[in-house]
C-alpha positions as CSV (number, residue, x, y, z in Angstrom):
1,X,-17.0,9.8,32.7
2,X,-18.9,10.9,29.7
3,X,-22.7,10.7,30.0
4,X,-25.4,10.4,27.9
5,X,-25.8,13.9,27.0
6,X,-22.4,15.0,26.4
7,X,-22.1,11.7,23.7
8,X,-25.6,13.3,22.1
9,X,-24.6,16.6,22.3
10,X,-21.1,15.7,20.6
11,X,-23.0,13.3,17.8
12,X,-25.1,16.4,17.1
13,X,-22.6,18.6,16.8
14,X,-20.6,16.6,13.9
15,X,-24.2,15.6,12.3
16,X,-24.6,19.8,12.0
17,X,-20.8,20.2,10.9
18,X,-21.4,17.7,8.1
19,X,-24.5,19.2,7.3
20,X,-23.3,22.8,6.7
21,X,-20.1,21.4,4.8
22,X,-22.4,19.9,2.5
23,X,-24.7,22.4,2.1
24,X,-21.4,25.1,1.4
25,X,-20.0,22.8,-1.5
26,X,-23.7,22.3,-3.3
27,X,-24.1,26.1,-3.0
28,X,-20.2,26.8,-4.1
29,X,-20.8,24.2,-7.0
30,X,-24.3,25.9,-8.1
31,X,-22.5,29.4,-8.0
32,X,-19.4,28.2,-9.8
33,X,-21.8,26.6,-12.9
34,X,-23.6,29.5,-13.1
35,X,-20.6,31.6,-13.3
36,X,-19.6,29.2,-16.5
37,X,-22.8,29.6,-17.8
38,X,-22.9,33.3,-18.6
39,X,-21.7,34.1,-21.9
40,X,-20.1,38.4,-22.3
41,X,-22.4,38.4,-25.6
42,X,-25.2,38.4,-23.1
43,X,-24.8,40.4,-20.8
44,X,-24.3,44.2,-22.8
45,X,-24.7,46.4,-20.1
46,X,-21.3,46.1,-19.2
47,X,-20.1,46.5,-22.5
48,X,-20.8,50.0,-22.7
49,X,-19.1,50.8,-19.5
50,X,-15.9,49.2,-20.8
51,X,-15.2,50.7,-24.2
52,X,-12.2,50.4,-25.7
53,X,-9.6,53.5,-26.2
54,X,-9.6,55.8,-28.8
55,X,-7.3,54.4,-31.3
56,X,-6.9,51.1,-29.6
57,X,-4.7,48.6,-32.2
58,X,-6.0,45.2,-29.5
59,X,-9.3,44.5,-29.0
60,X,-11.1,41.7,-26.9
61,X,-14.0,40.9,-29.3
62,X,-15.4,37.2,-27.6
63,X,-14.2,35.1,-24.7
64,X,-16.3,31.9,-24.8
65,X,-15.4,29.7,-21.3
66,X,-14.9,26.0,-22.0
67,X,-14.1,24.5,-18.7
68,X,-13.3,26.2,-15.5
69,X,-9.8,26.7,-16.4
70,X,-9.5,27.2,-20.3
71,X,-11.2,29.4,-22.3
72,X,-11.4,30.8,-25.8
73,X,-10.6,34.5,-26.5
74,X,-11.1,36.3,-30.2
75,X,-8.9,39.4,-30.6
76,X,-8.8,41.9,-33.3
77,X,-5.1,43.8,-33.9
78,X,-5.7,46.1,-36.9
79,X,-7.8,44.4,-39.5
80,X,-6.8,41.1,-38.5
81,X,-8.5,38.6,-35.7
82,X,-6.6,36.2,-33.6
83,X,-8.0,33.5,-31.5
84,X,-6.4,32.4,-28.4
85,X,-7.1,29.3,-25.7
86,X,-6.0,30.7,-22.4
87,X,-5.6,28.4,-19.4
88,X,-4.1,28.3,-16.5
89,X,-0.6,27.0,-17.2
90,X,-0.3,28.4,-20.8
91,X,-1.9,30.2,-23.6
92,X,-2.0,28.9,-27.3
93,X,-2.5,30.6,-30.7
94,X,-4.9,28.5,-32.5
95,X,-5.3,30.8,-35.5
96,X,-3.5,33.7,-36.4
97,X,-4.2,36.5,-39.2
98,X,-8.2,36.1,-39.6
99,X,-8.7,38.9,-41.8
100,X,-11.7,41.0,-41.8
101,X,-13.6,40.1,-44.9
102,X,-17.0,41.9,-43.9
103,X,-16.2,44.5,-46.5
104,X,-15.9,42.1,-49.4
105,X,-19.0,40.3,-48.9
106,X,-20.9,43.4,-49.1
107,X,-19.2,44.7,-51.9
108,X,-19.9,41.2,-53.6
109,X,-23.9,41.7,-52.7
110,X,-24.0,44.5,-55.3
């Protein structure tokens, strides 16, 4: 027969199952929005660490996240810029052949 103390003992139990399942997907959730949140231009320190090589034609210039699985990349081949949405499933050109007009504009200035 089950007493009174084995029935509490058991009701307890699930209460503090519950309780730490709950308390792992707030903290999970919390972690994962702060993880979206952080944006490379930010953060430079690792920047410097990760340079790219000498006479590297492909550059990653800017990933910007949009949701947890997509996010928006901007490339530099050459003299030209790319940007790319990457995702889980597949990746899409969304423009192609940005050229690099910074010289121009300060040429214009003058």
């Amino acid at each position: 027969m089950l007493s009174a103390a084995t029935i509490s003992n058991a009701v307890f139990s699930l209460i503090l199952v519950i309780c730490l399942i709950l308390i792992s997907a707030y903290l999970l959730r919390t972690w994962r929005n702060y993880r979206a949140s952080l944006v490379p231009g930010k953060i430079r320190v690792f920047k410097t660490f990760i340079s790219p090589a000498h006479g590297a034609q492909v550059e990653i210039l800017e990933t910007r996240p949009i949701d947890f699985k997509r996010k928006l990349v901007l490339i530099r081949r050459g003299q030209a810029f790319h940007l790319l949405l990457c995702g889980e499933e597949r990746d899409i050109v969304i423009e192609t052949g940005i050229l690099d007009d910074t010289n121009e504009r300060s040429t214009d200035n003058i």
